[in-house]
KEZA-559212 format. One line per 4 residues: number of its first residue (from 1); for each residue x, y, z of N, C-alpha, C. Coordinates in Angstrom, 1 decimal, m for minus. Layout:
REM residues N
NUM> X Y Z X Y Z X Y Z ~ ... .
END
This chain:
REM residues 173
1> m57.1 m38.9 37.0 m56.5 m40.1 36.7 m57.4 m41.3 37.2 ~ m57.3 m42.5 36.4 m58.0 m43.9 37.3 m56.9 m44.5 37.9 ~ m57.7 m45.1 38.2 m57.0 m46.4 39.4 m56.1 m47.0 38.5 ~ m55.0 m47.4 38.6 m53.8 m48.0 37.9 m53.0 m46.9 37.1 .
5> m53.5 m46.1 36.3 m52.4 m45.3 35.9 m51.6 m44.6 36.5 ~ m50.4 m44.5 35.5 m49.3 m43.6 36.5 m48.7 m42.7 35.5 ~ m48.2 m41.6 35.8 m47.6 m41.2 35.3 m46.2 m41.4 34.6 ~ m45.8 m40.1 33.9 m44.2 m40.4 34.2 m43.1 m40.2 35.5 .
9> m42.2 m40.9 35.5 m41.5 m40.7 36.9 m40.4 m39.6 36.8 ~ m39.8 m38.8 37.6 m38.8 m37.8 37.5 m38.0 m38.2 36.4 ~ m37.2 m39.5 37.1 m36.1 m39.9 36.1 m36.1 m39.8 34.7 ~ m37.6 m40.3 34.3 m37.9 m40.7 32.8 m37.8 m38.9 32.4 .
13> m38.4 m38.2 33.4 m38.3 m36.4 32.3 m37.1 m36.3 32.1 ~ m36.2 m36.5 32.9 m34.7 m35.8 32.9 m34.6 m36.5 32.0 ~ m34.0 m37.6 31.6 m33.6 m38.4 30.3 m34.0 m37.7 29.0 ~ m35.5 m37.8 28.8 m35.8 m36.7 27.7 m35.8 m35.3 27.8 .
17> m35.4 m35.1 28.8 m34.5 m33.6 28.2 m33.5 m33.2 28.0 ~ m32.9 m34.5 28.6 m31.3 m34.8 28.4 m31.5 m34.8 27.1 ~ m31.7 m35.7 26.1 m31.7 m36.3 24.8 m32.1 m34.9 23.9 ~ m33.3 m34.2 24.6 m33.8 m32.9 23.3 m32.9 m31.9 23.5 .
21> m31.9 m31.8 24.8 m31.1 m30.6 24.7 m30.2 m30.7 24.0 ~ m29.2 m32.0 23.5 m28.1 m32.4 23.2 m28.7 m32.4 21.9 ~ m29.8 m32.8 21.5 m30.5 m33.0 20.0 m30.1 m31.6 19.6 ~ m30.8 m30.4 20.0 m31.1 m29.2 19.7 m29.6 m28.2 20.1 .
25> m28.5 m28.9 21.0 m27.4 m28.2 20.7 m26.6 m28.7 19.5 ~ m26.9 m30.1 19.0 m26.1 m30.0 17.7 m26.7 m29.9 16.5 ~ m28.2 m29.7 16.7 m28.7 m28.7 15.6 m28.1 m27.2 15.7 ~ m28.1 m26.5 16.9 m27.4 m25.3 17.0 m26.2 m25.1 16.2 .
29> m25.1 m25.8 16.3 m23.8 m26.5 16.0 m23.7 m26.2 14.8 ~ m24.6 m27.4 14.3 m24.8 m27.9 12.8 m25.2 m26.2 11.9 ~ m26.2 m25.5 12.8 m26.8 m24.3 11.5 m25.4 m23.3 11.8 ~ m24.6 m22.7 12.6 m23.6 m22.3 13.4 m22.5 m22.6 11.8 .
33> m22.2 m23.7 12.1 m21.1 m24.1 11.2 m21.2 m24.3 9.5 ~ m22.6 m24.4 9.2 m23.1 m23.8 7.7 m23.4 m22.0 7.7 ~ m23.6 m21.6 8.4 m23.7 m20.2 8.5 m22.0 m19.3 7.8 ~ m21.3 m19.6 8.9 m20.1 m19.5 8.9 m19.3 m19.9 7.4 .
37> m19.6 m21.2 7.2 m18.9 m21.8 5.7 m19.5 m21.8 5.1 ~ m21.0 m20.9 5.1 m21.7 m19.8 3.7 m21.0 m18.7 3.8 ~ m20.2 m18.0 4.7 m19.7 m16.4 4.5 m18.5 m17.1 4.1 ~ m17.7 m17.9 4.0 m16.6 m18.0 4.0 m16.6 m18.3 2.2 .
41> m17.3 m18.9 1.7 m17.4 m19.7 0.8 m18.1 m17.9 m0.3 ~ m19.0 m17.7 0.1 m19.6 m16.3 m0.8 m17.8 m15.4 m0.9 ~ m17.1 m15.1 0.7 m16.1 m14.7 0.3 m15.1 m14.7 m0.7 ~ m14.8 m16.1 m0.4 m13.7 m16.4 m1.8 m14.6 m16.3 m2.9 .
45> m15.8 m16.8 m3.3 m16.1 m16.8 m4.8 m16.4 m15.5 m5.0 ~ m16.4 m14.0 m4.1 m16.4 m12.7 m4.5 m15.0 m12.3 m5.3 ~ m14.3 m13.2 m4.3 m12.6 m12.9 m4.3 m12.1 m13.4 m5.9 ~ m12.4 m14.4 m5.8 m12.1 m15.0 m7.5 m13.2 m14.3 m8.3 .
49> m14.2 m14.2 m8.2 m14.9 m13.4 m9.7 m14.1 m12.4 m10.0 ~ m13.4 m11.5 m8.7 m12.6 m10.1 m9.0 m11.9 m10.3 m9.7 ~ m10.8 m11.4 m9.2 m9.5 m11.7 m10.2 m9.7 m11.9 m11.3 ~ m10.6 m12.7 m12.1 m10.9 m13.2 m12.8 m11.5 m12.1 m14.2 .
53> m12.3 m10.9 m13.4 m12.6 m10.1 m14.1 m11.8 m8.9 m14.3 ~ m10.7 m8.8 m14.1 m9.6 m8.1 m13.9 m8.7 m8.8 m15.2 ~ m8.7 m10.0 m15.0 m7.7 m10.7 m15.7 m8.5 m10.9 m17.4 ~ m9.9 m11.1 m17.3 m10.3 m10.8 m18.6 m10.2 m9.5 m19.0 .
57> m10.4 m8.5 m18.6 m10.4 m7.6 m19.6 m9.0 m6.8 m19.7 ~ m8.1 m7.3 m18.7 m6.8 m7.1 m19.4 m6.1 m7.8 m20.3 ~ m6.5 m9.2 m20.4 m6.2 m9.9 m21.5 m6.6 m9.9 m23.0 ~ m8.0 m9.3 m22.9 m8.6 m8.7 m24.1 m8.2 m7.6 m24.9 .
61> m8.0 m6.8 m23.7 m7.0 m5.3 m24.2 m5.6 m5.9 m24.5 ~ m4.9 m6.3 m23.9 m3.8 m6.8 m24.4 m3.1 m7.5 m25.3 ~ m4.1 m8.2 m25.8 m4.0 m9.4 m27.1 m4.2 m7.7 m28.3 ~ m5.0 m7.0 m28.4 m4.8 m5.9 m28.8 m4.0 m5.1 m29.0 .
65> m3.6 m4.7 m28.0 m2.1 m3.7 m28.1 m0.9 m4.1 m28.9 ~ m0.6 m2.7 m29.4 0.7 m2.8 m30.4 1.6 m1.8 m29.1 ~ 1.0 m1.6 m28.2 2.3 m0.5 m27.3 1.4 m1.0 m25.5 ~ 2.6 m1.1 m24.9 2.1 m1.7 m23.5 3.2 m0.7 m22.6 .
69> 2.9 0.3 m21.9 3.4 0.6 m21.0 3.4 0.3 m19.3 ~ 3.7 m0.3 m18.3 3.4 m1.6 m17.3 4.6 m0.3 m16.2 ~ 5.9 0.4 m16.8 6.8 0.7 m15.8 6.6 2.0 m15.4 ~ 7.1 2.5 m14.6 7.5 4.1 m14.3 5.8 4.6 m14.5 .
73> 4.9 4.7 m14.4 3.3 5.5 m14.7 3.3 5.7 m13.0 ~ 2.6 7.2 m13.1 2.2 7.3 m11.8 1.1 7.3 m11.3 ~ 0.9 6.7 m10.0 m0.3 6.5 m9.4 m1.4 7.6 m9.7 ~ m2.5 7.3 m10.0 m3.1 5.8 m9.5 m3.3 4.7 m11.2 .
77> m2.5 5.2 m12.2 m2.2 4.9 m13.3 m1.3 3.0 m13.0 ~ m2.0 2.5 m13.7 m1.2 0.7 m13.3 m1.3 0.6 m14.5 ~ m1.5 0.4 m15.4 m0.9 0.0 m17.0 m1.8 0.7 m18.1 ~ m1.2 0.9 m19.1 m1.4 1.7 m20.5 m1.2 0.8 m21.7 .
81> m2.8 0.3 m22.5 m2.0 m0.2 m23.3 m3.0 0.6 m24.4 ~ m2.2 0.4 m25.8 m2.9 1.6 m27.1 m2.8 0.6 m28.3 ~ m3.2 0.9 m29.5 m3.2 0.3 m30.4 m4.3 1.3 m31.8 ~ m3.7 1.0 m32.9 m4.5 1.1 m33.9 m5.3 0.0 m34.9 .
85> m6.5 0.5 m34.7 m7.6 m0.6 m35.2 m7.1 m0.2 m37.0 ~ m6.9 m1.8 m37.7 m6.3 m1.6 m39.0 m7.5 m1.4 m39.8 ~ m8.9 m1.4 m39.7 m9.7 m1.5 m40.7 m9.7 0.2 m40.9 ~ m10.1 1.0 m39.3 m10.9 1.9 m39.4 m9.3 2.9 m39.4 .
89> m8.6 3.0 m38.8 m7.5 3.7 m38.5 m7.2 4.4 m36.9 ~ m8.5 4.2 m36.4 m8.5 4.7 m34.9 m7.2 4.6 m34.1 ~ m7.3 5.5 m33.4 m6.2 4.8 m32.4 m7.0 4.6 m30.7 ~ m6.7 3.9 m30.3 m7.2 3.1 m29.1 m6.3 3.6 m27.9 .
93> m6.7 3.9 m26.7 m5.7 4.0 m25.4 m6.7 3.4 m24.5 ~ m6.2 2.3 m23.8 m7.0 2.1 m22.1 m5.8 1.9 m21.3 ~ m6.7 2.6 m20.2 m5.4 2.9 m19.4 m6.6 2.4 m17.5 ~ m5.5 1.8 m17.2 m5.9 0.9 m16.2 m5.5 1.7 m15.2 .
97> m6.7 1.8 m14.1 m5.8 2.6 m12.8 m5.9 2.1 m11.6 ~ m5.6 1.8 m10.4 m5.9 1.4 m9.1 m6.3 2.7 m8.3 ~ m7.5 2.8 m8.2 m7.9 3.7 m7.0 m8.7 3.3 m6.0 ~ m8.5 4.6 m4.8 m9.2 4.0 m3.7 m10.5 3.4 m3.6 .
101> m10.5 2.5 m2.3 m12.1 2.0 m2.2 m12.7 3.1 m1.4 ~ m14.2 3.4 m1.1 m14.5 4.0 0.4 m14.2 3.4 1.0 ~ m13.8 4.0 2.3 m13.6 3.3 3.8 m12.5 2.1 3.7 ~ m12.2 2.2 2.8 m10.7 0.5 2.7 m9.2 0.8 2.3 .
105> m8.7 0.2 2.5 m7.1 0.2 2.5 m7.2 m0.7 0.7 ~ m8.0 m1.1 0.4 m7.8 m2.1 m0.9 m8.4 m0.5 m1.9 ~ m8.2 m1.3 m3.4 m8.3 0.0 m4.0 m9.3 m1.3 m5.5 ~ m9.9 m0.3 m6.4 m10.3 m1.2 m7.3 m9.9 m0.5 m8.9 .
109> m10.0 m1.2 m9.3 m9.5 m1.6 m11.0 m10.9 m0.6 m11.6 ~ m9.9 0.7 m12.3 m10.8 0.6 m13.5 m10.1 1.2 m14.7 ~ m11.0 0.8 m15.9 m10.5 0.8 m16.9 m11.2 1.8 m17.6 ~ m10.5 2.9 m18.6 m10.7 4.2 m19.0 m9.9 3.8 m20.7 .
113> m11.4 3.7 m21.7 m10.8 3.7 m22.8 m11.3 4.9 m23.4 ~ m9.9 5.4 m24.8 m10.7 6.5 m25.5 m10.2 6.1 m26.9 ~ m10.9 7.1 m28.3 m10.9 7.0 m29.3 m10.1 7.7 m29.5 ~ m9.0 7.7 m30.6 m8.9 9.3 m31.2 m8.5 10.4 m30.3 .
117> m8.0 9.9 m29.2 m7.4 11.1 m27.9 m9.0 11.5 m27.4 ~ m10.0 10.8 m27.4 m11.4 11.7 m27.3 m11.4 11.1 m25.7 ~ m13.0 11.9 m25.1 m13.1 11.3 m23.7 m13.6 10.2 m23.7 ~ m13.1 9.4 m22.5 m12.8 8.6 m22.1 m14.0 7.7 m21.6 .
121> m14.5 6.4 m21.9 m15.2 5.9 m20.9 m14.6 5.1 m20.0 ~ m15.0 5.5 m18.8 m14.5 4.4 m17.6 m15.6 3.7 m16.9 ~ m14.9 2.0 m16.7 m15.8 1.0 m15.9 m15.1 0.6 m15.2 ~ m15.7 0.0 m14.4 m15.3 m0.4 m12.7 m14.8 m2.4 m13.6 .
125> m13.8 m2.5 m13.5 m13.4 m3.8 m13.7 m13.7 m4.4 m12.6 ~ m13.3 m4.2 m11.2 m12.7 m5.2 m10.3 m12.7 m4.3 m9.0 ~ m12.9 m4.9 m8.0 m13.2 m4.7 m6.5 m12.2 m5.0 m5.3 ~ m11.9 m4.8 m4.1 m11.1 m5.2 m3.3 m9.7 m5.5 m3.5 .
129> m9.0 m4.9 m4.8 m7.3 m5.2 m5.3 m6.4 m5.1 m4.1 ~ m5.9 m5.9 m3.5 m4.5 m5.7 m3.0 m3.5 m4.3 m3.2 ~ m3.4 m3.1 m2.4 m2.1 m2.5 m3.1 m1.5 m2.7 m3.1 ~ m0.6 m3.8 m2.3 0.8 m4.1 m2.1 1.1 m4.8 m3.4 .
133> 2.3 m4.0 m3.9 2.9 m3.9 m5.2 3.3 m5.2 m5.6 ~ 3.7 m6.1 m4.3 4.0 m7.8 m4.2 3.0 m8.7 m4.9 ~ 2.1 m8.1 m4.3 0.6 m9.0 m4.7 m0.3 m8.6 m5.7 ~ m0.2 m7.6 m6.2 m1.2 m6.7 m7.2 0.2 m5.8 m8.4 .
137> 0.6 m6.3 m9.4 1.7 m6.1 m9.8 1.7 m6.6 m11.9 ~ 1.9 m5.5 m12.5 2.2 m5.9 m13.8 3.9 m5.3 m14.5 ~ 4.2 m6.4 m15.1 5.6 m6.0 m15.7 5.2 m6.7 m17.3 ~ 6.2 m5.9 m18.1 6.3 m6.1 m19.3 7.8 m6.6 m20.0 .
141> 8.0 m7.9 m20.2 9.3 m7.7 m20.1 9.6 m9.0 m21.6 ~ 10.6 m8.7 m22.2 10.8 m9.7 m23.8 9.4 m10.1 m24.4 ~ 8.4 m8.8 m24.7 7.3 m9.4 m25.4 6.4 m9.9 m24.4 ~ 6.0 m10.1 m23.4 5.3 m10.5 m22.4 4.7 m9.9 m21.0 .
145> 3.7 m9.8 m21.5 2.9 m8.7 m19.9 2.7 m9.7 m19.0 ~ 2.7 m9.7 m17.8 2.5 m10.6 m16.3 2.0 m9.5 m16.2 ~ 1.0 m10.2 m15.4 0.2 m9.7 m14.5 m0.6 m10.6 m13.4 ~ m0.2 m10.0 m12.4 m0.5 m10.6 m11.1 m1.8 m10.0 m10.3 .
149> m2.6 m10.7 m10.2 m4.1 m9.3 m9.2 m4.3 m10.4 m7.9 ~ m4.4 m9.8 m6.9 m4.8 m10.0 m5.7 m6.3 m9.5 m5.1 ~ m7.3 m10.3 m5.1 m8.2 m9.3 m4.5 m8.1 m10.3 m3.3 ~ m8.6 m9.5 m2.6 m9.2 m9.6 m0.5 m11.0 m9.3 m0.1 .
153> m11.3 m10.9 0.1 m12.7 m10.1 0.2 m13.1 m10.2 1.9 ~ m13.9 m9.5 2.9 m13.9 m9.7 4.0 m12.9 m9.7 5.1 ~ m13.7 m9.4 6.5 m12.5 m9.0 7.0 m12.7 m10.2 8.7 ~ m11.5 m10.2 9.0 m11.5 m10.9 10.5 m11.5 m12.1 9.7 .
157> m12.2 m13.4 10.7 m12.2 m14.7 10.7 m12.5 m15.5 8.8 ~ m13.6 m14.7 8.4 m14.2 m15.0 7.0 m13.5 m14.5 5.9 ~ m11.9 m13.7 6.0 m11.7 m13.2 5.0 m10.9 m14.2 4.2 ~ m11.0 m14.1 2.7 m10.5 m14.8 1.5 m9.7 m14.0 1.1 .
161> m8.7 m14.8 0.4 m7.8 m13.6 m0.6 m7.5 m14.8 m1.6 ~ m7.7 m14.5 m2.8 m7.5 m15.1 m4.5 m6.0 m14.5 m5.2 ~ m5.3 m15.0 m5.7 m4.2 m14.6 m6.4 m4.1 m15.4 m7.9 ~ m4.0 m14.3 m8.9 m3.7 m15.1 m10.1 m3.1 m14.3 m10.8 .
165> m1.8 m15.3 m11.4 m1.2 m15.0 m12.6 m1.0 m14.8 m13.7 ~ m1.2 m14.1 m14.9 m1.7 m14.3 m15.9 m0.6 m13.8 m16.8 ~ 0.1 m14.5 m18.0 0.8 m13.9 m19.1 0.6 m13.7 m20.3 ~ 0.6 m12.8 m20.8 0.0 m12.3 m22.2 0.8 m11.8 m23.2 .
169> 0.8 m11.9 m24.2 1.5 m11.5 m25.1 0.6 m10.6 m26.6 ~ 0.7 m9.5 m26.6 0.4 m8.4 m27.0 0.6 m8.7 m28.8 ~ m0.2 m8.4 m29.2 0.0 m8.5 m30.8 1.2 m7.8 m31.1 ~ 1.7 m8.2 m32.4 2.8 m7.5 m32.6 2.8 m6.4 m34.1 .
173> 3.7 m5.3 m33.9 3.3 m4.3 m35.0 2.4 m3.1 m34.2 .
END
């Protein structure tokens, strides 16, 4: 060092590290609380694509059907709808089932169509369904299918759950 300069004095460090640690704990904070309300946020929009994709392709099958069965089917069987295609003469059955997830208490949607009584192709509709019959629920009743789907995505603090209603009314004949 020469003659006249000085350094910095105690005081002046503490201040600036006062300032960078407070800086850098609400940066911590800040990445903390986007972290969190990106899992929260991916959750629900998992949650609603399921409903969603549940609720299209039973509305497609449904606008279809000339016969809707919704009551009395037994598990893991959740609705049956059939129809005859007028050009070709076919007859149509999909039949919608709720079965288990691995490792989950939730169960997922799939859908099992066949031609002609032939076998069946099945695809996975929908993920994470609610089974409580409250929340995950179809009736058929004066001409009109409800259907209710619940999916749950995530578990603890980040978990989302979607609910939608949907009513349809089945061709007639």
């Amino acid at each position: 060092m020469k003659l006249g300069e000085m350094g910095f004095t105690c005081i002046e460090l503490v201040v600036a590290m006062t300032i960078m640690v407070l800086v850098g704990g609400a940066a911590g904070i800040a990445t903390f609380q986007v972290l969190k309300g990106t899992e929260h946020n991916s959750n629900h929009m998992t949650a609603v694509r399921q409903v969603q994709n549940a609720g299209y392709w039973i509305s497609h099958d449904a606008q279809m059907a000339q016969s809707v069965t919704a009551d009395n089917l037994t598990p893991p069987a959740f609705l049956v709808l059939s129809w005859t295609e007028t050009n070709s003469g076919d007859e149509y059955q999909v039949v919608y089932t709720l079965e288990d997830m691995p490792e989950s208490e939730l169960k997922e949607l799939r859908r099992t169509q066949s031609i002609n009584g032939g076998g069946g192709i099945t695809t996975l509709v929908a993920q994470h369904i609610a089974p409580d019959l409250e929340k995950t629920k179809c009736k058929f009743t004066n001409g009109i299918l409800t259907l209710t789907v619940t999916a749950t995505v995530g578990d603890g603090a980040p978990m989302e759950s979607e609910t939608r209603t949907y009513k349809l009314a089945p061709r007639s004949g």
